[in-house]
N, C-alpha and C positions, 0 to 999 in steps of 0.2 A: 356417835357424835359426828357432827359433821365436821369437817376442818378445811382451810383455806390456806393452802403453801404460796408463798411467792417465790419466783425468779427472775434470774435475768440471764442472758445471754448474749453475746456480741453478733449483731445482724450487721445487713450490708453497710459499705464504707465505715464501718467502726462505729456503727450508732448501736444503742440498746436496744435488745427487744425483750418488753417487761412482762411478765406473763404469772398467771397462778393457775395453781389444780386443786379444784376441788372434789371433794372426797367424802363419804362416809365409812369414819375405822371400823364402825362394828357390821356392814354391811357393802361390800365391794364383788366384784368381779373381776375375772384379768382381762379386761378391757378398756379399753380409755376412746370416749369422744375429745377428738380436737377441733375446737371450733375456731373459725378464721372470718373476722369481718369484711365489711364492706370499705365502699370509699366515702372517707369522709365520719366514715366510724370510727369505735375503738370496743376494748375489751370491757370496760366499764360504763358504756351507752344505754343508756332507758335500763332496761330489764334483765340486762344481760347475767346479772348477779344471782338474782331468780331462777331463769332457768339453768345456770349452774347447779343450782342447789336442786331445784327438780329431778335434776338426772342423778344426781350423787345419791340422794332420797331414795332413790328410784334402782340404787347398785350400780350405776354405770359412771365412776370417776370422770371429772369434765376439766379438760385443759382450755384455756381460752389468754390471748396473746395481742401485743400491738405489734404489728407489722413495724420496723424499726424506723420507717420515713411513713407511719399515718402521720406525724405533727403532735404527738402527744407526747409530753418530756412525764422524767421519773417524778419533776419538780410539781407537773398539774397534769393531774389523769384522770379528770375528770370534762379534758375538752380539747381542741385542736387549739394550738397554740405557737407551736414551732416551725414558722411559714416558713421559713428555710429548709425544715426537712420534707416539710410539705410539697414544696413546688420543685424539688430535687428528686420523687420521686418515681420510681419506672417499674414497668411489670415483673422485668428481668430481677429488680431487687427484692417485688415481693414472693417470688416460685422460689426465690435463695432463701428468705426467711421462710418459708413454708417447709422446705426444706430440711434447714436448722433445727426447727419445731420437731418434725418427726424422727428425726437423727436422736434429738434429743430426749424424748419421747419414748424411743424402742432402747435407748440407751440407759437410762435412767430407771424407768420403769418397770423395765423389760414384758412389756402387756403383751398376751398371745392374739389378741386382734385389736385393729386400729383403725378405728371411726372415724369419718372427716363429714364434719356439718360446716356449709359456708353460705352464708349471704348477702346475696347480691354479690360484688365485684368477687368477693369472698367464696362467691358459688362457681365464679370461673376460674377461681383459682383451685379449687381443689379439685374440678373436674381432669386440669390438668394435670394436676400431682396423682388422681386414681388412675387415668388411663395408664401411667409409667409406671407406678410405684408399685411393686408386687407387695408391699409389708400394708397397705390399705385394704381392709376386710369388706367394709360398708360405703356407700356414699349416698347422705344426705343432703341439698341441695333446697336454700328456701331463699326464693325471690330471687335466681340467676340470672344474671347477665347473658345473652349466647353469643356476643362480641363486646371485646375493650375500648372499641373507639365511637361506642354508642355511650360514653361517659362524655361524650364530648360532641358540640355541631359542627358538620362539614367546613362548614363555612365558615368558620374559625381557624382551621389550619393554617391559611394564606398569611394571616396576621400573625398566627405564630411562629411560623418560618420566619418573617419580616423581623418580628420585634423581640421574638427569642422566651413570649410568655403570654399567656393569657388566665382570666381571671374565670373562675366558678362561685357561685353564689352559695355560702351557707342558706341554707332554707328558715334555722332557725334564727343567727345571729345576725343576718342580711349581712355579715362580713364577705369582700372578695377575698377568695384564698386563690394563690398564685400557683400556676403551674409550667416550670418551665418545659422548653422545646424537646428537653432529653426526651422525655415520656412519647413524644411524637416519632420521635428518632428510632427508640427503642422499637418502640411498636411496629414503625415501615421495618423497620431490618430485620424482625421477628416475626411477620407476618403470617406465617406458614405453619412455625412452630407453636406462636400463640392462636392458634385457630381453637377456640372453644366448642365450635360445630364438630371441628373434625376428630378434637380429642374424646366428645360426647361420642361419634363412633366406634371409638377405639373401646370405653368402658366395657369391662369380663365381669365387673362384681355387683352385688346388688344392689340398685339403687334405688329411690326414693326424690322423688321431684314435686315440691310443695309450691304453690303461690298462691297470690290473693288475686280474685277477679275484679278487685277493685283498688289491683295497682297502675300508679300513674306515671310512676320514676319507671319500670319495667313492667311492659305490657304482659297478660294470662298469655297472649299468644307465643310470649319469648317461650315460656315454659312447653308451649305444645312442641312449639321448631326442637327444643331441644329433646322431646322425646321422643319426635321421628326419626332423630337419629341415632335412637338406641332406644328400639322396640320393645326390648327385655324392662325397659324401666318403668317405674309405676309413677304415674301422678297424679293429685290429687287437689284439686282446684279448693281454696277456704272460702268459701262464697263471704262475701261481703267485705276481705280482708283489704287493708292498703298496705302498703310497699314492707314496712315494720310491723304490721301485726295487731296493730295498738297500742303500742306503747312511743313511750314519746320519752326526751331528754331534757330534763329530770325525769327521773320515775319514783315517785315518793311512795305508791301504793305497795300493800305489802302482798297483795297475787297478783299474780301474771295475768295480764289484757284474755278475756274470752279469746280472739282469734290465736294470740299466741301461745295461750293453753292449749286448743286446738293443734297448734303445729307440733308443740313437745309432745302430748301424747301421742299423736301419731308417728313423730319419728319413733318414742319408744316401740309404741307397737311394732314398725319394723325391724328395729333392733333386736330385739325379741326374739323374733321369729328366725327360724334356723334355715 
């Protein structure tokens, strides 16, 4: 049977970070994927419920989690809402919660290997958690970013220095959501340490590098740059896929989008594979 835990735990500056595991009791493994979103995502986004249950299906327990400043409160998790924690948020808070997660993870669970699938912004974050973290077994990667201030145009900084925030366009709700200057700040003072290129060098363990050649938010080519610089890794182009896969928020259907079926088998298939 399949079962769905909730939790929570205290992420950066005191905020919740709300998170579930999903599981199958009568068919597991000691393994757990953790999966970590994008910007402007969350844990309960389109489809993301599905492929939970896929992998759990499938033996492989699936942790999935809101970073504690995405803007989704415990009150509505079903959407970005809390523009305060929204535009308060910084890269440094989300490596602290990724962190948290797998602390929390190896602690709780105690799983003999630890998976990390992340997308988009979510793909440069766990690249840099694989490179450091000897307890990450696998690293999955769909639709990666290979730099954080490609969330953002140049020619925007000036104004956000000046005026201390600038605005990002939901795609779906045409709301601006605010993002203040910290995120900028962070990012110049971190520059070195948050290098996604350079961390993508540093990876020892197996990876797996998914996109769609018919993403528009992050080009097929991000995905090549990041596997030149980590030769050992495998990737695999979803011909015809956009930035998500197919699925969209809402997601009322009850299987997962062709291309994002696509992407979970084949991460399984690596998983798999010894």
């Amino acid at each position: 049977m399949i079962k769905n835990e909730q939790f929570s735990l205290t992420g950066s500056s005191g905020k919740p970070i709300i998170g579930d595991y999903t599981v199958d009791d009568q068919q597991q493994n000691s393994s757990i994927i953790i999966f970590v979103h994008g910007f402007k995502g969350f844990k309960d986004w389109g489809a993301h419920h599905l492929v939970a249950r896929y992998f759990a299906e499938n033996g492989y327990p699936y942790l999935k989690f809101n970073l504690s400043h995405s803007g989704v409160s415990p009150e509505k998790p079903n959407d970005v809402t809390d523009m305060e924690a929204f535009a308060s948020n910084t890269i440094s808070m989300e490596l602290a919660d990724l962190n948290t997660i797998v602390n929390y993870t190896a602690q709780s669970y105690h799983p003999k290997k630890i998976y990390l699938i992340g997308h988009s912004r979510g793909g440069g974050l766990v690249i840099l958690q694989a490179a450091k973290d000897p307890r990450i077994t696998k690293l999955i990667t769909w639709s990666a970013i290979a730099d954080f201030s490609s969330l953002w145009k140049p020619e925007q900084e000036e104004e956000w220095v000046k005026t201390g925030k600038i605005y990002v366009e939901n795609a779906r709700t045409k709301e601006k959501m605010p993002l203040n200057s910290t995120l900028l700040q962070d990012f110049n003072s971190n520059k070195e340490s948050f290098s996604i290129i350079q961390a993508a060098a540093r990876v020892k363990i197996p990876w797996l590098i998914l996109h769609g050649d018919e993403d528009v938010n992050v080009k097929f080519s991000v995905a090549q740059e990041l596997a030149q610089k980590q030769l050992k890794a495998e990737i695999h182009k979803i011909e015809g896929a956009n930035h998500v896969f197919g699925a969209s928020h809402p997601y009322q259907e009850t299987e997962l989008p062709k291309h994002l079926q696509e992407v979970c088998n084949k991460s399984l298939e690596f998983l798999k594979r010894k």
